[in-house]
C-alpha positions as CSV (number, residue, x, y, z in Angstrom):
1,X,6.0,167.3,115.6
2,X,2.8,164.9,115.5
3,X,3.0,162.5,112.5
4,X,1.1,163.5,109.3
5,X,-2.3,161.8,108.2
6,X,-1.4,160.7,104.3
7,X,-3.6,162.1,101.5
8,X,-5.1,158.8,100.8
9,X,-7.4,159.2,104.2
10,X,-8.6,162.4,103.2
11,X,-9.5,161.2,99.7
12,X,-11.3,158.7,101.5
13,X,-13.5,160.7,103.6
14,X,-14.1,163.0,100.6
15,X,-15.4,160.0,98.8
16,X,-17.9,158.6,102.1
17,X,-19.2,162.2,101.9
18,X,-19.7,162.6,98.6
19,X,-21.5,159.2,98.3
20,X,-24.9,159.9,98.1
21,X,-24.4,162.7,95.5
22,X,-22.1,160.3,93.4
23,X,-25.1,157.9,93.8
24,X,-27.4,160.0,92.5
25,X,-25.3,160.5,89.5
26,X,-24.8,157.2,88.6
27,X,-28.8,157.0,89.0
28,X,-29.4,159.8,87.0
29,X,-27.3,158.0,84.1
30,X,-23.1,159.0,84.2
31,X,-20.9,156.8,83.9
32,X,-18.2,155.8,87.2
33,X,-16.0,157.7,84.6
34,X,-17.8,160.5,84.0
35,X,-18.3,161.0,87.6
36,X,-14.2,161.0,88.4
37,X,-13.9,163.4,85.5
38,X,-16.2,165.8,87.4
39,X,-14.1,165.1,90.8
40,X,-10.9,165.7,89.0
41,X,-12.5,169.4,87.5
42,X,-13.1,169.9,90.9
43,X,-10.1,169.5,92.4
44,X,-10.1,166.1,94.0
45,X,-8.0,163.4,92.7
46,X,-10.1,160.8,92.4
47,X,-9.3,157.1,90.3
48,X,-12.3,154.8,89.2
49,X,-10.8,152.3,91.4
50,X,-11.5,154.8,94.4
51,X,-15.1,155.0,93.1
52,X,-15.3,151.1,92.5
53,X,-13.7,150.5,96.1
54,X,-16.6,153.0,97.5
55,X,-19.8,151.7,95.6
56,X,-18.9,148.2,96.1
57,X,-21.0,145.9,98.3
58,X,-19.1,143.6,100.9
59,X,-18.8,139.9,99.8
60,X,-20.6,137.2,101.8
61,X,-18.0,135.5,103.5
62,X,-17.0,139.1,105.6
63,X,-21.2,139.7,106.7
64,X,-20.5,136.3,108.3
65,X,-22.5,134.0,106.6
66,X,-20.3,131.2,106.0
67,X,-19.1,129.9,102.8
68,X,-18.8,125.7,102.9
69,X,-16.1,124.0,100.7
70,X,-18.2,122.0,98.2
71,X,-15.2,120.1,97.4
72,X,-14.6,117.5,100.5
């Protein structure tokens, strides 16, 4: 029997499709909370981490730009 995908992917690719409607949300004025209330009531078992981990923009150092030690 093949190995089974754990829940956390699927929660994941819920999330990434949900984005843009979470996005407009947020724009519209709810809260990251409010938001993963309305995920919970609708079945998916979402954490504001999740939605923090999912809205949040990728640091500096990993889009290559490189970060110098100002302390040499």
């Amino acid at each position: 029997m093949p190995s089974k995908e754990p829940a956390k992917k699927s929660l994941e690719l819920a999330l990434e499709e949900l984005k843009p409607s979470i996005e407009a949300l947020l724009e519209r004025g709810y809260t990251r909370a409010e938001v993963v209330d309305q995920l919970v009531k609708q079945g998916i078992p979402a954490k504001l981490y999740h939605l923090r981990a999912l809205l949040s923009t990728p640091r500096a150092a990993s889009e290559g730009v490189k970060v110098v030690n100002a302390a040499q």
